[in-house]
Structure formats: structure tokens, C-alpha cells
N, C-alpha and C positions, 0 to 999 in steps of 0.2 A: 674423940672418935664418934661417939652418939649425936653428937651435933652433925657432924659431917652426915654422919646415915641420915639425920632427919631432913636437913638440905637438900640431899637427891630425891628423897619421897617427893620434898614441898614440888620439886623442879618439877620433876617427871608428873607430878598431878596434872600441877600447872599447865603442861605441854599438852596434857592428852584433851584436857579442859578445852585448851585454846583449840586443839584440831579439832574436840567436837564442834565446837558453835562454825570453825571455818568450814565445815563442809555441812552444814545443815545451815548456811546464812539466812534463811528467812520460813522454815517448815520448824512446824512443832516438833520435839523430840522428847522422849522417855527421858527423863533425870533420873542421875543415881540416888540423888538426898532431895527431900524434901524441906521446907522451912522446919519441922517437927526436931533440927537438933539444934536449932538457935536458942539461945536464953530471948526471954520479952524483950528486955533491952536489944540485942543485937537485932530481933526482928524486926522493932521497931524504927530505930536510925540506919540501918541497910536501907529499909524501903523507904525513906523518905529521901535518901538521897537518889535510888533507883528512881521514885516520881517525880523528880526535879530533871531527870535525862529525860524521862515522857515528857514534861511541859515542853521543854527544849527541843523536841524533835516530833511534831504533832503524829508521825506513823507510830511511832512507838506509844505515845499514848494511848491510840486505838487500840490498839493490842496489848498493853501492860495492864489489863484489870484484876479488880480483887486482891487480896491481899500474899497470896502464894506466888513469890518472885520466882521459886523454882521450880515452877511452871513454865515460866513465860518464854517468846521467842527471843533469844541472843541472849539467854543468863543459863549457866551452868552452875548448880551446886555440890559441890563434895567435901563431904564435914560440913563444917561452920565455913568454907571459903567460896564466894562467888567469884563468878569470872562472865566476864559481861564482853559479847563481842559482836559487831556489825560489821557486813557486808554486804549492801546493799546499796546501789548506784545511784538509788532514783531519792533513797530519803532525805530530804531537806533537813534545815535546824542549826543550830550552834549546840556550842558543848557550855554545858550548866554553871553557873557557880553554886556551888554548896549550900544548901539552906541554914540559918544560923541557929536554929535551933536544934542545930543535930550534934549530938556527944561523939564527938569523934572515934571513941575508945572502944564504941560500939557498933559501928562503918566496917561490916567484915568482905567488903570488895579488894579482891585481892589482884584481879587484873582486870584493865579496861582497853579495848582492841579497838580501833576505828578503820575498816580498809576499802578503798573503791569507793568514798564517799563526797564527789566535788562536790555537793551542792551543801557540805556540811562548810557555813562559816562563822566569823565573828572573829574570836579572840582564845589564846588558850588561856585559863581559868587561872588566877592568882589561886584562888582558895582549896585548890587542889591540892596545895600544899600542907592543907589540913587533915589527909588521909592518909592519916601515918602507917596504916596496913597495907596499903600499897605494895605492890612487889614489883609489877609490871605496867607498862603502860604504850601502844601504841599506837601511833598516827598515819598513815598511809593512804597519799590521792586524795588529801581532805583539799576545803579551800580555804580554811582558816587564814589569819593575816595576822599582824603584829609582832610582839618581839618571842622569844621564848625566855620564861618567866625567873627572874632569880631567887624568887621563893621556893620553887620546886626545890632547891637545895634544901629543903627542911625535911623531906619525904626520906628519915633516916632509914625505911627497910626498904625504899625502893632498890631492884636489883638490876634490872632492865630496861631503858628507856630507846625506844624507836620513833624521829617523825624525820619520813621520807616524802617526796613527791606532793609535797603542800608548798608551792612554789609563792605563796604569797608574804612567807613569815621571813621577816627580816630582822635587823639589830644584831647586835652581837654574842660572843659565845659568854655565857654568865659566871663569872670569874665563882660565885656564892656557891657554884655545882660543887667546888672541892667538899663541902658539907655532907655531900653523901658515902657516908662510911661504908654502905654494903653493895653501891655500883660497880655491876658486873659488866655489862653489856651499856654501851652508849654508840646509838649509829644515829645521825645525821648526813642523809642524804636529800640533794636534788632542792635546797633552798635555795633562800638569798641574803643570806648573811652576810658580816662584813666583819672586820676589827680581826686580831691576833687571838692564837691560841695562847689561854691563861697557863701563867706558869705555875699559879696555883692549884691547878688541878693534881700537880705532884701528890697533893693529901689523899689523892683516892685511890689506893692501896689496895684496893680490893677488885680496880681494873682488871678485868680480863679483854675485851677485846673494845675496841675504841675507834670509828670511822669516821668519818669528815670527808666527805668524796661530793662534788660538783653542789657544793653549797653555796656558793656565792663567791664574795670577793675576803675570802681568807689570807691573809699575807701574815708581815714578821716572819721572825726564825723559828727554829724546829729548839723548842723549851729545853736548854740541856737539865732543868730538873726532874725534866720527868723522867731521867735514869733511877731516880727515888720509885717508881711504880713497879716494883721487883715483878709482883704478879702479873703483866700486863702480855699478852700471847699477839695478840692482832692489831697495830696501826695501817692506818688505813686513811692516807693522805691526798688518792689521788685527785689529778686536778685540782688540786685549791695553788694558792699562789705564793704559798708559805717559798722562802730564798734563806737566805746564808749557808752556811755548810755544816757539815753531818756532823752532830756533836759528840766528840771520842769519847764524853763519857757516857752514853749510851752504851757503850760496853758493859757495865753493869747489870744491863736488863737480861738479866740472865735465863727470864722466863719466853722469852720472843721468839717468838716463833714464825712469823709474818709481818713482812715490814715492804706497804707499797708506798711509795713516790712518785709512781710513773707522774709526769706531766706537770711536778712542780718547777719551781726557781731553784731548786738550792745548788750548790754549788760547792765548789773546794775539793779537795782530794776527797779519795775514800779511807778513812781512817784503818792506819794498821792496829790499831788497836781494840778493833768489832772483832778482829779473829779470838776473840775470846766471849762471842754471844756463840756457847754452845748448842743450844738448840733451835736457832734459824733457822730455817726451812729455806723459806724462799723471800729474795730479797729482788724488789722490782725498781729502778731507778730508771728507767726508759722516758726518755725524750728529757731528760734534767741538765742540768748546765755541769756537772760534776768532769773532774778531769784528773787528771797524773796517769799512774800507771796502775798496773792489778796490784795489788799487794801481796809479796810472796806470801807475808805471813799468815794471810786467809787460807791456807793448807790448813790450819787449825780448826776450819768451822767444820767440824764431822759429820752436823747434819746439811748443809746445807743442799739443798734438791735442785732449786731454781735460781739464776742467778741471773737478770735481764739489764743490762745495761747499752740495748740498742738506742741510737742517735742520741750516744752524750759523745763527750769531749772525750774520755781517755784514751790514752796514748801507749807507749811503751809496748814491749813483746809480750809474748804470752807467757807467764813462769814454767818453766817445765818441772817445779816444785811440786804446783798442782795437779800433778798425776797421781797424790798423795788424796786428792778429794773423793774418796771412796761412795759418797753419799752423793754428788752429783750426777744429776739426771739432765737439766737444762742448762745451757751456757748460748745466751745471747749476745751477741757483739756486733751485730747489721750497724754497718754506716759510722765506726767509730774509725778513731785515728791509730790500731794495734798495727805493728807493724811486724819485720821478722819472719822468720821462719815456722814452720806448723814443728812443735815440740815431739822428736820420736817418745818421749815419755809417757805421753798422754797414751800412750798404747796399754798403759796401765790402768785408765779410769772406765772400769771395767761397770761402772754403773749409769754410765754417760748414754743419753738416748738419741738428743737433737743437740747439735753444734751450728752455729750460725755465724758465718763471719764474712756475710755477704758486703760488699762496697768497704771492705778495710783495705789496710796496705799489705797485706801480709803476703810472702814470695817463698820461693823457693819451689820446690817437689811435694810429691805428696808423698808422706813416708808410707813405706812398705808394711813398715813394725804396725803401723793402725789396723791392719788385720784382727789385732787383738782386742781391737775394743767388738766387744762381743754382744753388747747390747746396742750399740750406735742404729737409730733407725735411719736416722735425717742428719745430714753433711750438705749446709748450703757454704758454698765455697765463690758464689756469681762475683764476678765483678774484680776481683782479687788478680794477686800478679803472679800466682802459683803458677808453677811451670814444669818442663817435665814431660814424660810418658802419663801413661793410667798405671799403674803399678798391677800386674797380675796378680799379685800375693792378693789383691785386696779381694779376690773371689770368693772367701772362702768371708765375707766380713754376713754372717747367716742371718743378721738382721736388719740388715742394709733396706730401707724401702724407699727413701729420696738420696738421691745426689744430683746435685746442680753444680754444676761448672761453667756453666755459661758466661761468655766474655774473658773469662780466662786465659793463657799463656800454653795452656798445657796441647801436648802433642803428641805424635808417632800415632800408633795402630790402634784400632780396637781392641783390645784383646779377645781373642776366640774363648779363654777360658773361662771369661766373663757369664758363660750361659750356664755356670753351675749358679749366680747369684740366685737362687730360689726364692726369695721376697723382695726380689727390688721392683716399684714399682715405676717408678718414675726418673727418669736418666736424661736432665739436661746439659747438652754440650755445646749448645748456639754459641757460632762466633768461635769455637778452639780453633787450635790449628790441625786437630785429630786429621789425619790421612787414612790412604789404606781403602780398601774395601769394605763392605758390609759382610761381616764372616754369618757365612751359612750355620752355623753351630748358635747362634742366637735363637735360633728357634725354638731351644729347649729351656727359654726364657718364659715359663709358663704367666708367672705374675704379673711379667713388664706390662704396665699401661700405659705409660707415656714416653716414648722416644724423640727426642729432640735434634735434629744436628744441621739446623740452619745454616747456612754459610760458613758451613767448614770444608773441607777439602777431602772428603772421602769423594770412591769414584765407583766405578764397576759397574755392574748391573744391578736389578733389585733381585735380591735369593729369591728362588720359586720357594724355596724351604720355609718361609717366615709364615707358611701359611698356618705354620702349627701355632705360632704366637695366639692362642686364643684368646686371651685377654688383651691383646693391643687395644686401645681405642683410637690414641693418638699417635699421627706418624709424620710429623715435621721435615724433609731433606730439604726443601725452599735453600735456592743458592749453590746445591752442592752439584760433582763432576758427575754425579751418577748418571745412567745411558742406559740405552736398549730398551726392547718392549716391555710394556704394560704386563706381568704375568699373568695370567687368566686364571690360575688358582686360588688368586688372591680372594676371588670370590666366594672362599670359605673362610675368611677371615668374620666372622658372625661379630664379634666386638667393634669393630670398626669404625669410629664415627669422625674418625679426620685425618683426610690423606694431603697434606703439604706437597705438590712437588713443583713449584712453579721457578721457574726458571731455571730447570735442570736439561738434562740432554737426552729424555729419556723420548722414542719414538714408539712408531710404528699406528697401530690402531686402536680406538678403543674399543678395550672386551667387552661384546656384547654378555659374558658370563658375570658379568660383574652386577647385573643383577639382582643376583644373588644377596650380593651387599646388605641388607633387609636396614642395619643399622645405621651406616652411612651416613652422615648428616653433610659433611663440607669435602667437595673433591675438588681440588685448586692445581688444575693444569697449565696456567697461565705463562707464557714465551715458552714452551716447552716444543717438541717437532712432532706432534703426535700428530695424524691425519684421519682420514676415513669420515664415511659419514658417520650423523650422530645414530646411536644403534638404537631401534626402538624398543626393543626391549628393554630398556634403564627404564622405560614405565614402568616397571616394577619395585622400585629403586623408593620403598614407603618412607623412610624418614629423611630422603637428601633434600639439606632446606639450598645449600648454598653450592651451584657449579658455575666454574671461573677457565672457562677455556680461551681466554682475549690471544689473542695472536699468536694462536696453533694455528694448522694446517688445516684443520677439519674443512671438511667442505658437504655438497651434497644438500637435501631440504631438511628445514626444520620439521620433525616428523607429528602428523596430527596429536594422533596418540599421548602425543605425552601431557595432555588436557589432562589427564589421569593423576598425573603427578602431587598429588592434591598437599604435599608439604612447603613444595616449593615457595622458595621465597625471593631467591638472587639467581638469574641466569646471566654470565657475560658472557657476549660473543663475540665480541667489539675485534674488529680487524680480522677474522676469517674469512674464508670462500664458502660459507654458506651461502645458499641463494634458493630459490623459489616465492612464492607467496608467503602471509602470514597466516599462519592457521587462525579460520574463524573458530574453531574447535579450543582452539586457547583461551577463548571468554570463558570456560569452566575452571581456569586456573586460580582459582579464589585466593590464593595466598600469595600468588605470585606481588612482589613489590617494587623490583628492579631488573628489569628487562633491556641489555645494554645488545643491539646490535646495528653499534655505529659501522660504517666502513666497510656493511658486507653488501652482496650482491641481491640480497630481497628486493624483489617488486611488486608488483598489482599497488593493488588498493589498500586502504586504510579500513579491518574490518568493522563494520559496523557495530556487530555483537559485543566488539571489547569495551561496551560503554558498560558490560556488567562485571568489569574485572575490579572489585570493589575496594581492594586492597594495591592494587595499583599507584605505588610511588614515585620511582620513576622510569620514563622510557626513553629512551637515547636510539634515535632514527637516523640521525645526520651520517651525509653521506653517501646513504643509499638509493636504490632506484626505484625508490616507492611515487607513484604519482594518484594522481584522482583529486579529490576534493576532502575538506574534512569532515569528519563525519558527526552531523548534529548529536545523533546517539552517544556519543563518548561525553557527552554532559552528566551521564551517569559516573563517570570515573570519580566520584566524592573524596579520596586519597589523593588525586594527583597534585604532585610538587612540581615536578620538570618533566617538561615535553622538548625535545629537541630532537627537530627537523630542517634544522639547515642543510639547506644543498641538496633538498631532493624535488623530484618533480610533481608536489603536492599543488593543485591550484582551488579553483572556486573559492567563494567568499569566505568571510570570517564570521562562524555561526554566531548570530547574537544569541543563542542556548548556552552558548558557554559561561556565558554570566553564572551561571550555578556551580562551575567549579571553584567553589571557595578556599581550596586548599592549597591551589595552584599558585605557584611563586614563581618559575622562570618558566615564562612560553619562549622559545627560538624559531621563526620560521624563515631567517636571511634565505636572500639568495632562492628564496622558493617563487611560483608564480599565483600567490595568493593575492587575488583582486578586489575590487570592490572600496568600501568605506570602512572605517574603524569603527565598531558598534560603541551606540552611548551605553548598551546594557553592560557593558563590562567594568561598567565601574561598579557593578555587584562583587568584582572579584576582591575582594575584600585582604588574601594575602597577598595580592602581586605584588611582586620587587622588581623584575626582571623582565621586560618586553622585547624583544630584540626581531623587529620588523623591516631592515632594513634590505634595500634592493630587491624589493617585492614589484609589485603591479599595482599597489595600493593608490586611493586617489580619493576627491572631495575633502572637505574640510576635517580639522582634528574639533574633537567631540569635548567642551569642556565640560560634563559630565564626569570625563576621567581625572577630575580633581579631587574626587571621591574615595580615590583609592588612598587610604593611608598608611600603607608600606612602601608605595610605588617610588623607586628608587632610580632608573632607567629606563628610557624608553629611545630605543634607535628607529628613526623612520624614513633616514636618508635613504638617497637613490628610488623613491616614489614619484609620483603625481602629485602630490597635494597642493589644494590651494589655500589662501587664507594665511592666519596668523596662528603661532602657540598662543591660547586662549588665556587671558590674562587670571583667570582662575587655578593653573597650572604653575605660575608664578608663586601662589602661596605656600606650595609644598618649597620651604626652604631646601630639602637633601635630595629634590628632583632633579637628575641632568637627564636635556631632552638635546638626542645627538638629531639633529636635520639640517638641511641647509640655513646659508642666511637669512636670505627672502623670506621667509617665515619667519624669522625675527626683528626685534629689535623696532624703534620709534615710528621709519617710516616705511612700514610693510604692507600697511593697509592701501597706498596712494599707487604701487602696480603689479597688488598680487590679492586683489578681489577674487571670490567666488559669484562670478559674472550668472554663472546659470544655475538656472530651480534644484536644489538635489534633490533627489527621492530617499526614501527611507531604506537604512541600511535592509530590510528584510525584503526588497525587490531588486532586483537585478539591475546592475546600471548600462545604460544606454550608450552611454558617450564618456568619454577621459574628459575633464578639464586639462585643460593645456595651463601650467602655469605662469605667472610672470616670468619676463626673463631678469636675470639678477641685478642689480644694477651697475 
């Protein structure tokens, strides 16, 4: 017992030791002891091993003067025990080996800490293993290399060893560690290691927690000796490569308490016979090769909390045995092969928080009796073949806060009495076949923050009542029969930040009250029948990034005003009867990025001013009855990707300014009547892909400058003027197709489709068309 007491002192010194030097990494601090309790002896070989770390690391030598080590910055003294710890980024060095004329016996370094130190390398120290006072030792963000040492097994008081995030040390794991009698703590992470876990480590009985996590290339099986490590509380395998299956006589380890696999090889059943590791906690086998069924006999693990066995193999039903699992809190099973019914038993795992049994085969109803589980927060059920109503009883389930049923089987009504659920937050049902209306009585859904019911089959109108939902944020019907106006109350919806209703039946106009909306972010009206113009009061409307109104009804001008808009980021208008100008007032729209109004009625001109719309992605013009010229100012648009204005009545020439839009990947101007010659400056445009100039007005020769573009992928320039040949420097872009007629290709182009007259320079107006050859 007095041993035990002195063990917690040593620890808890230890701990507090280590927190002072981590949070004082590089500033002097007040020590509790001084050198004045050392024997001569101790003070003498402490400090010569301490000035063998200064030679080793020239910052610390500056700083380590004189003979009072419990002075210095990064050494804590209490009693006779030093604790020496760095944190600091910038200090170079490697780590020492031992001077040889030091008495070990007299070395009262009791822990050595290294953290956030890449510029520390070399090798670790064979002769470390002569500091048998040792207790602790870690390594962390260093950039040391080499192997880790199989002498350290001689360090019999070490209890704790750490080296994480030193991605240079390689070799394998040192069979000679089984040597350490008093190892408590052994974590390796974020190496590069290789070769099998020693089965000899079984010796070290004094294991408490043992990690191995993204060290390298670990393989072999999982050691069935080490069921001999009685004491052992924490494995900790993930990620390494270790395969064969779970050795049943790990049952043994009766002190385990955490046991991770996510993301190895191993494989085989799960052994009925772990139902006897009574103090498991939590057991991680996610993403593993393992398979069969649950084992009923795991009713027996009474601790067990966590149980993750998403994307492995097993199979078989759920036991309705394990409603006996009083101490389960987590039950993962996403994407496995269970199949079966949902157990009404389980109404008994009265300690059950989150169930997961999303993309399994499991069918049936969802039982009533699950009312019962009374802690249940989270019920992901997606993807499964449950089927069935919603069960009313389950209203009363008080700490319900996700359910997901999305793609499921399940059907009939909503339930109205569903709005006593008082903690449920989030309620996916995308894809049911849920009917019915939207029951007015949801409103007393204070919590709901996420309603979902995409492409289901509920109809009616939208409740004016939902205005009470304070907390909605999100509100998905996308697909569904829903109808009637927009309610205008909804404008006290203050949570608000995403209304789905695109492709539903809902009309009329939109609420200029909506407003109000302050949170708003995404309003998705899209095939829907809603009309009117756009109202300008949604300038007000400060957080909506994203509105999608593509083929509604709306009509009327795009209103100046909503320059104002300053969050905006996606407007579609694409296929409405809006019409008038483009507001030049819209160059204030700094966020705006995608501006789609294909297929509507806008005209005039191309404003000038939007060369300062800086954020400017894409714009989609095609269609429309915009004409004029382009406008050299829009060489400011430094963002733009895609311009497309097919099919409108844009003409004048092709600004050689444009050359600075380096961001620009598809220009479209078919079918427009832009004249002139192709500028050589544009083979500044550095990301074209996409040129589509076909059936233009264009004329004079092609500019073999644009060989220069190295993305340029297409380039259409049939139905022009042009004279001459594709320039045999265009030829080397091997992934260039240029769509034009023949006569400009091929051996003999040159012999009756010369550029007979002078051209002028594309930044002067041209005088005359070249007429060109006729084809032959």
C-alpha cells in the first residue's frame, strides 16, 4: 500500500512538473527547489549530462550558465528530481549521447520532454539507455531519423514513453522493449515504421495503455500472447495494417477497457468468447474486414458503452438478447450486411443514446415499444427497408434529437402528435413515401431545426402556423405536391437560413414581407408557378447568399436597388419573363459570382461599370436581347470563368483588353454579330479552354499567337469570313480541336485561300471583309 501511495506522489509531481515547463516554454520561472538538496555527487553528473543537451542544442547553451540547473529555462526541480522540457519551434540541435564519464547512479533526470521541435535531428541516443532514473521520456514534431533503439529496453524505471509526429524514424518495433518491467504508457504515433508487433512484449505486465496509430507499415496478426498483459486498459491499433482475426484468447484481458481497430486487416468472426472482457468500454472495429453475426453472447459485456462496427462485413440480425446491454450508449452498424427486423426488445436499452443503421438490410416497422428508450438521442435508420407508418407512440421518445429515415420504405401521415417531440432537432424523411399534409400543430415544434421531406408525397399548402417554428433553419419540400401561396408570415421566421421548394406547386407572388427574413441564406424557387415582379424590398434580405428562381413566372425589371445586396452570391433567373436593362447599379454587387439570366427578355447594353464586379464567376446572357458592343471595361472582371452570350444581339469588335482576363475558360459568343479580327493579345488568356465563335461576322486571318494558350481545348470559328490557314503553330497543341471549315485546312490551303489584302491591326476598325476562297 505505501508503495502504491508513493507512486501517485512520484506521478502527480511528475505531471505538474511537466505542465510547468509546458506552459512557461521559453520565460524564466520561480522553482520550487533549488540545487541546495542534491548530494555533490548528484549535482555533479545531473549537470554534466544537462551540458552535454546545451553543446547539442547551441540555444540552450546560451541560456544554461553557471552551475544552478534549477534556475535554468526548461529544467524544473522538486526534491532531488529534474524534469527538463522544450517547446520551442525554432531551436535547432540533435539529442546528446551521454558523456562517459558520468556515474549513472548519480543522473537524477527523471523526465526528458521534447515538443514542436522540427529542427531537432540526428538520431535517438543508444546511451540513453544508461539513465536508469528515468521515468519519462517524450518526443513530439521532432525531426530526428533512424530506427528506435533496442537498448532503451534496459531503462528498467522508465514508465512512460511517447515519440509521435517525428515522421523520419523508421525500422521496426524492438522486440528487447519486453525488458521494461515498469512500462506503463507506450504511444507511438504518426511514424514510419515497419515489421510485426512482437509477441514478446507479453513480458510487460505493467502495461497500462499501449498505441500504435499511423506509424507506418505495421502488419502480421494481433499477438494472441498478449492476453498474458492482465494490466493492459488501452490498445490502440488504428490504422496500422496488422490482418488475421481477433484472438479469443484476449478474453483474458480482463483489465481492457478500450480496444481500437478502426481501419486495420483483421478479419474472422467476433469472438463469442470477449463476452467475458468485463470492463470494455468501448470497442472500435470500423472499416475492418471482420464478419458473421453479433454474438448473442455479448449481453454479458456490462460495461460496454461504445460499440462501432461501421463498414465491416457482418451479417445476421440484431439479437433481441441485447436489450440486456444495460451500459450501451453507442451502437454503430452504417453500411454493414444486418439484416431483419428492428428488435421490439431493444425498448429495454434504456442507456442507448445513438443507433446507426444507416445503408443495412434491415426491414420491417419501426416498433412502437421504442418509446421506451428514453435516452435514445440519434436514430439514423437512411437507406434501410423499414417500412410502415411513423408510429405515434414514438412522440413521447423526450430525447429524441436526430432521426433520419431518408430513402426508406416508410409511409402514411405525419403525425400531428409528433409536435410534443420537444428536443428533436433534425427530422429527415427525403425519398419516404410519407403522404398527407403538413399538420398545422408542428409548430409547437420549438427545437426542430432541420425538416427534410424531399420527394415525398405530402401535399396541401404551407401552415401559416409554422411561423412559430423559431428555431427552423432548414426547410427542404424540393419534389413535393405542396401548393398555394408563399405565406407572408413566414417573415418572422428569424432562424431561417434555407427554404427548398423547387419544383413544387406552390404559387402566387413573392412576399415583399419576407424581408424581414434578416437570416435567409438560400431561397430555392426553382419550376415552381410563383409570378410577380421581383419585390424590392428583399434589399433588405442581409444574409441571402443564394436565390434560384429559373423558370417561374416572375416577370417585370430587375430592380436597381438590390446593388444593396451585399451577401449575394448566386442569382438564377434563367427562363423567366423578366425584362428591361441591366442595372449599371449592379457593378456594387461585390459578392455576387453567378448571375444566370439565360432565356429572358433583358435588353440595352452590356454595362460598362460591371468591369468592377470583382467576384464575378459566371454569367449566362445567351438568349437574350442584349445588343451593343463589348465593353473594353469588363477586362476588370479578374474572376471571370464563363461568359455566355450566344444568340444575342451583341456586335463590335473583340477588345484586344480582354487579354487580362486570365481566369476566363469558356467565352461563347455563336450566333452573335461580333466583327472584326481575332486579337493576337488573347493569347494572354492563359486559362482558355473553351472559345465558341462560331457564326459571327468575324474575318482576316487566325492569329498564330493563340498557340500560346496552354489550356486551349476548343476553338469554333465556322460560319465566318476568314481568310488564310489554321496556323501551323496551332498544330502543336496535340488536345486542340479547331471546328472551321475545310479550306482553312489541310496540305493545299495556301494555293486558293491567300490573304490577298494588307490587314490593319486588330485595334482599328476594319474597312473591307476579305471574301474568301471558294472551297474546292
Amino acid at each position: 500500500m505505501a508503495q502504491c501511495v508513493r507512486r501517485l506522489v512520484l506521478a502527480a509531481t511528475l505531471a505538474a512538473a511537466v505542465a510547468l515547463l509546458l506552459c512557461t516554454s521559453s520565460a524564466p520561472v520561480a522553482r520550487a527547489d533549488g540545487t541546495g538538496n542534491f548530494t555533490e555527487e548528484q549535482r555533479t553528473h545531473t549537470l554534466a549530462v544537462l551540458q552535454a543537451f546545451g553543446r547539442a542544442i547551441p540555444e540552450l547553451e546560451k541560456k544554461w550558465t553557471g552551475n544552478d540547473f534549477c534556475s535554468w529555462d526548461h529544467v524544473a526541480c522538486v526534491s532531488v528530481n529534474v524534469f527538463v522540457g522544450l517547446n520551442v519551434s525554432t531551436y535547432a540541435g540533435t539529442l546528446p549521447e551521454i558523456p562517459v564519464n558520468v556515474d549513472y547512479r548519480h543522473v537524477m533526470i527523471r523526465d526528458l520532454g521534447f515538443w514542436n521541435m522540427p529542427l531537432l535531428s540526428g538520431t535517438l541516443p543508444d546511451s540513453w539507455s544508461q539513465l536508469g532514473g528515468l521515468l519519462s521520456v517524450t518526443l513530439s514534431g521532432c525531426g530526428v531519423s533512424g530506427t528506435l533503439p533496442a537498448s532503451w529496453g534496459l531503462m528498467v524505471r522508465l514508465r512512460e514513453l511517447t515519440v509521435r509526429d517525428c515522421r523520419h524514424l523508421t525500422g521496426s518495433l524492438p522486440s528487447l522493449w519486453s525488458w521494461l518491467p515498469n512500462l506503463q504508457k507506450l504511444v507511438l504515433r504518426q511514424l514510419q515504421l515497419s515489421g510485426t508487433l512482437p509477441a514478446e512484449w507479453s513480458r510487460v505486465t505493467s502495461l497500462l495503455e499501449l498505441e500504435i496509430v499511423a506509424a507506418g507499415d505495421i502488419t502480421g496478426t494481433l499477438p494472441p500472447e498478449w492476453s498474458s498483459i492482465k494490466s493492459l486498459r488501452t490498445l490502440n491499433l488504428e490504422g496500422t495494417q496488422v490482418s488475421g482475426t481477433l484472438p479469443p484468447g484476449w478474453s483474458e484481458m480482463k483489465s481492457l477497457t478500450n480496444l481500437e481497430l478502426e481501419g486495420t486487416q483483421v478479419s474472422g468472426t467476433l469472438p463469442p468468447g470477449w463476452s467475458s472482457i468485463k470492463s470494455l468500454r468501448t470497442l472500435n472495429l470500423e472499416g475492418t474486414q471482420v464478419s458473421g453475426s453479433l454474438p448473442p453472447e455479448w449481453v454479458s459485456m456490462a460495461s460496454l458503452r461504445t460499440l462501432n462496427l461501421e463498414g465491416t462485413q457482418v451479417s445476421g440480425t440484431l439479437p433481441p438478447g441485447w436489450s440486456e446491454m444495460k451500459s450501451l450508449t453507442s451502437l454503430e452498424l452504417e453500411g454493414t450486411q444486418v439484416s431483419g427486423t428492428l428488435p421490439p426488445r431493444w425498448s429495454e436499452m434504456k442507456s442507448l443514446r445513438t443507433l446507426n443503421l444507416e445503408g443495412t438490410q434491415v426491414s420491417g416497422s419501426l416498433p412502437p415499444q421504442w418509446v421506451s428508450m428514453a435516452s435514445l438521442r440519434t436514430l439514423n435508420l437512411e437507406g434501410t427497408q423499414v417500412s410502415g407508418s411513423l408510429p405515434p407512440e414514438w412522440v413521447s421518445m423526450a430525447s429524441l434529437r436526430t432521426l433520419n429515415l431518408e430513402g426508406t420504405q416508410v409511409s402514411g401521415t405525419l403525425p400531428p402528435g409528433w409536435s410534443e417531440m420537444k428536443s428533436l432537432t433534425s427530422l429527415e424523411l427525403e425519398g419516404t413515401q410519407v403522404s398527407g399534409t403538413l399538420p398545422p400543430r408542428w409548430s409547437e415544434m420549438k427545437s426542430l431545426r432541420t425538416l427534410n421531406l424531399e420527394g415525398t408525397q405530402v401535399s396541401g399548402s404551407l401552415p401559416p402556423e409554422w411561423v412559430s417554428m423559431a428555431s427552423l433553419r432548414t426547410l427542404n419540400l424540393e419534389g413535393t405536391q405542396v401548393s398555394g401561396t408563399l405565406p407572408p408570415g413566414w417573415s418572422e421566421m428569424k432562424s431561417l437560413t434555407s427554404l427548398e421548394l423547387e419544383g413544387t406547386q406552390v404559387s402566387g407572388t413573392l412576399p415583399p414581407r419576407w424581408s424581414e427574413m434578416k437570416s435567409l441564406r438560400t431561397l430555392n424557387l426553382e419550376g415552381t408557378q410563383v409570378s410577380g415582379s421581383l419585390p424590392p424590398e428583399w434589399v433588405s434580405m442581409a444574409s441571402l447568399r443564394t436565390l434560384n428562381l429559373e423558370g417561374t413566372q416572375v416577370s417585370g425589371t430587375l430592380p436597381p436597388g438590390w446593388s444593396e445586396m451585399k451577401s449575394l452570391t448566386s442569382l438564377e433567373l434563367e427562363g423567366t419573363q423578366v425584362s428591361g436593362t441591366l442595372p449599371p447599379r449592379w457593378s456594387e454587387m461585390k459578392s455576387l459570382r453567378t448571375l444566370n439570366l439565360e432565356g429572358t427578355q433583358v435588353s440595352g447594353a452590356l454595362p460598362p461599370g460591371w468591369g468592377e464586379m470583382k467576384s464575378l464567376t459566371n454569367l449566362y446572357l445567351e438568349g437574350t436581347q442584349l445588343s451593343g458592343s463589348l465593353p473594353t471595361e469588363w477586362r476588370g472582371m479578374k474572376s471571370l470563368t464563363n461568359l455566355y452570350l450566344e444568340g444575342t444581339q451583341v456586335s463590335g469588335s473583340l477588345p484586344p483588353q480582354w487579354s487580362s482576363l486570365t481566369s476566363l475558360r469558356t467565352l461563347d459568343l455563336e450566333g452573335t454579330q461580333v466583327s472584326g479580327r481575332l486579337p493576337p493579345e488573347w493569347s494572354r488568356m492563359l486559362s482558355a479552354e473553351n472559345l465558341q465563335l462560331e457564326h459571327c461576322d468575324l474575318s482576316g486571318s487566325l492569329p498564330p499567337e493563340w498557340s500560346a494558350m496552354p489550356r486551349l481545348r476548343l476553338v469554333g470559328l465556322r460560319g465566318n469570313h476568314f481568310c488564310g490557314c489554321v496556323p501551323d503553330s496551332w498544330g502543336k497543341n496535340a488536345g486542340l480541336l479547331v471546328r472551321i471549315e475545310d479550306e482553312h485546312k489541310g496540305r493545299d490551303c495556301r494555293l486558293g485561300n491567300d490573304c490577298r489584302t494588307t490587314e490593319p491591326t486588330t485595334t482599328a476598325t476594319p474597312t473591307n471583309t476579305p471574301t474568301p476562297a471558294p472551297a474546292p
